[in-house]
Steps between C-alpha positions, in 0.01 A plus 500: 500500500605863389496826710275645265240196602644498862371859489228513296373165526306413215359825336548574139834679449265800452344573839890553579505854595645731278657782673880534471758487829813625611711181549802644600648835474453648139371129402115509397310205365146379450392314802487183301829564369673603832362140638594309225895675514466362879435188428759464328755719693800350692626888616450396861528898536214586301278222643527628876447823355155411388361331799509838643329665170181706507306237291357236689533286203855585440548395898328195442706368205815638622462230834398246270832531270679547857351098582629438204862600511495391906756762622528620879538821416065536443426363793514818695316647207207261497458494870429894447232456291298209715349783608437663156198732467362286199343169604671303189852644550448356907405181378780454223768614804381270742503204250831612374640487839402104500601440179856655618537301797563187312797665281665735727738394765262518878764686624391823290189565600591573865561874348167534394369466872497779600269608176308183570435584883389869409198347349353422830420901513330538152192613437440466121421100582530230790829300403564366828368118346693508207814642702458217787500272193791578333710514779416151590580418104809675600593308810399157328749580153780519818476837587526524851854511534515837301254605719642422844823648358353837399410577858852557605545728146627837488182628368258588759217439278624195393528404853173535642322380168661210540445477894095550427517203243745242703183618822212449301628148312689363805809434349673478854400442854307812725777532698763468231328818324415672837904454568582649134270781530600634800879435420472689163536860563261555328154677730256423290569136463586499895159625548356258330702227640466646870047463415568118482646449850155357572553199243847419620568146713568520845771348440655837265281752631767643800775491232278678249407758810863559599556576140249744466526704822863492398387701137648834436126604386320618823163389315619170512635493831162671600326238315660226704447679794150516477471114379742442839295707774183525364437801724577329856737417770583151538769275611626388187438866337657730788864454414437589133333802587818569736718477185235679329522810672848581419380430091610829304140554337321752738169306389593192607690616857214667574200238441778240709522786823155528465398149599784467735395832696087348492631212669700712790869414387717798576610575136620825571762327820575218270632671201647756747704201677603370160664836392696518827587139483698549135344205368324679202683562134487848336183399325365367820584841693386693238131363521536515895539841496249586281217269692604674833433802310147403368387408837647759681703322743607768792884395419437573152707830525773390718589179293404693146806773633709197579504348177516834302873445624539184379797366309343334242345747214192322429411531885585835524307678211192261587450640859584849389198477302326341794590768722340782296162304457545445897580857574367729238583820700869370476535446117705808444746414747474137348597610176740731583696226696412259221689702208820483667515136547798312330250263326388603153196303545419695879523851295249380266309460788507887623417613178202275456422678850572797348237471204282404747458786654837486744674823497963573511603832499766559192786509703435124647472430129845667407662345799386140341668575188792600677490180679372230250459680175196374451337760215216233420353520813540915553374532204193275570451725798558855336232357266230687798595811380658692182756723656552209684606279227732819352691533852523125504679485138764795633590288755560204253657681221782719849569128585622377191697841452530720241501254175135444398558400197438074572174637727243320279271471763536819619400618172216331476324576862650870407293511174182353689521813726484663235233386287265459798254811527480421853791691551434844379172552742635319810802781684828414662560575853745645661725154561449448136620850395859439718535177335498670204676811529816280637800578274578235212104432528406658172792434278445094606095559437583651128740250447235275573236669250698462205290681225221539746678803695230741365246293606657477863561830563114594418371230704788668803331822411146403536632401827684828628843349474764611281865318442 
């Protein structure tokens, strides 16, 4: 049989339709004509081309030459148009799909998952049948090797398209899968693996738990939590929720106090003893801290000022943060002592204060870049305010001395200032006009400019300052 019959069936040659189509770029033929060159066409290019053409016909016959010459390379193709918009074109794609299976290596279609899978969510028709179908076609022609193997892929769709199909055709055990999901890095497949705790043996189901409260995804870990505890104190449940409390998701430390505290344990004397002890690690500490905060322990400020000297960086900036939600009234002192930390990571800290409403004086900010020479974080702070942000690039640009010319950055937050309208109706005060009548100031500034110098000295103007 033909295309032209495949196509057509059998009508006279003359209720063909007529009309003319683009084939390819600058390549029109007569409908009849452009199937007839596809039939007979081996330019694997031009074929997958065509499956994607604007005439359903054209689509149609292009899949049916692509059964014909039984190359991988449709597959992805064909799987697009399954869900075609015209009913004949769905019908020749699914079929074509079958026909493929039983000339193109199994191990190919386990890219076309994915595709496949999305299927599930369309609304033009219900393929869910027909999809359930072939992948059982595809497990039976030895497929589920490729299968199982593309859930460890690179490709995250890959990956979970593959996870869905191994679930829903049990190609391994519940607690195998529930073990790979949760294992995978991958949330959304550890989410779905972390549902089926339920359907796990006895047997596997506290290896399968430890896994998943183990999970760097606090869904998952809350998701085992909640299969664990099931919202009560018990004696197998209350060391969990001990361990629980110290979790890093606030969520999940807070549902764990909660049930401990309606059941009168002292979580608030417990976590407190644990700190003093030392038996915590940074993590550990760090979600300490913050649950003393967010019940309001009465040793939350003495212990919050005791780490803020900590050591270890990650301890430090997390209870300087602390502190200021603790002590609101304090934040500019907070800050202030924050930006002159040795730790990159704590100064990032006091300017996140800072743009939150915490206030240092300029001179606390010229002392830091004295000390550290941090300009990312003055900057971030000098960001309040545009005369601000000018006195804060003098004291960047009298630091690295008189040669401006390697100042990139400089430039750049210099021709900001410039271009921001802000700064010709707010006025410099009186700190602002020393900084800038220093000697050396204005020669560094127009150095600066570059070909903008008329533009600064207006904007200067507009402010009452002259170089």
């Amino acid at each position: 049989m033909n295309l032209i019959t495949k196509i057509f069936g059998h009508r006279s040659p003359a209720t063909v339709p007529a009309h003319t189509v683009y084939l390819a770029p600058g390549w029109s033929l007569p409908l009849r004509t452009a199937i007839e060159t596809l039939a007979a066409s081996t330019d694997r290019e031009l074929v997958a081309l065509c499956i994607s053409h604007y005439s359903g016909y054209v689509r149609e016959a292009a899949i049916c030459r692509a059964v014909e010459l039984g190359d991988s390379l449709f597959l992805e193709l064909i799987a697009e148009r399954v869900n075609d918009w015209v009913p004949e074109v769905r019908k020749c794609a699914t079929n074509a799909l079958l026909l493929l299976l039983a000339t193109v290596p199994v191990e190919h279609f386990a890219a076309i998952l994915p595709r496949l899978r999305s299927l599930m969510l369309a609304t033009r028709a219900d393929h869910r049948a027909w999809l359930f179908d072939f992948e059982q076609r595809l497990i039976q022609a030895g497929g589920s090797a490729a299968i199982i193997e593309a859930m460890t892929g690179a490709d995250f769709r890959f990956r979970r398209a593959a996870y869905l199909v191994a679930r829903d055709h049990h190609l391994l055990s519940v607690a195998e899968l529930v073990k790979r999901g949760l294992l995978s890095g991958d949330i959304v497949i550890g989410q779905n693996a972390v549902a089926q705790l339920d359907q796990v043996d006895m047997s596997d189901r506290d290896t399968c738990i430890a896994i998943a409260t183990a999970s760097p995804f606090g869904p998952i870990r809350y998701a085992a939590f909640k299969f664990v505890v099931n919202d009560r104190v018990s004696v197998d449940t209350e060391s969990f929720l001990w361990r629980t409390i110290f979790d890093p998701q606030a969520g999940l430390r807070a549902a764990a106090a909660r049930l401990l505290i309606e059941s009168g344990r002292d979580v608030i004397g417990r976590c407190s003893a644990m700190l003093e002890a030392g038996q915590l690690n940074i993590r550990q500490i760090r979600a300490a801290l913050s649950l003393l905060a967010d019940l309001r322990a009465p040793n939350t400020v003495a212990v919050l000022a005791k780490y803020a000297d900590d050591a270890r960086t990650e301890i430090r900036a997390h209870a300087v943060m602390l502190q200021a939600k603790v002590s609101p009234s304090l934040k500019d002192e907070i800050a202030s002592r924050a930006l002159l930390d040795v730790s990159r990571r704590v100064r990032k800290v006091g300017a996140r204060l800072c743009t939150l409403g915490a206030f240092v004086p300029l001179d606390r900010i010229a002392a830091m870049l004295v000390q550290r020479g941090d300009r990312h974080a003055a900057l971030t702070v000098c960001a309040r305010d545009r005369w601000d942000c000018l006195a804060c690039i003098v004291f960047i640009a009298e630091l690295r001395g008189p040669n401006v010319r390697d100042c990139d950055d400089m430039r750049e937050a210099l021709r900001k200032w410039i271009n921001n309208p802000a700064s010709s109706w707010t006025k410099p005060n009186d700190q602002h006009r020393q900084i800038l009548s220093q000697r050396g100031v204005g020669s560094r500034l127009l150095d600066l400019a570059g070909n903008r110098q008329a533009e600064l000295l207006a904007r200067l103007r507009e402010g009452g300052i002259e170089l």
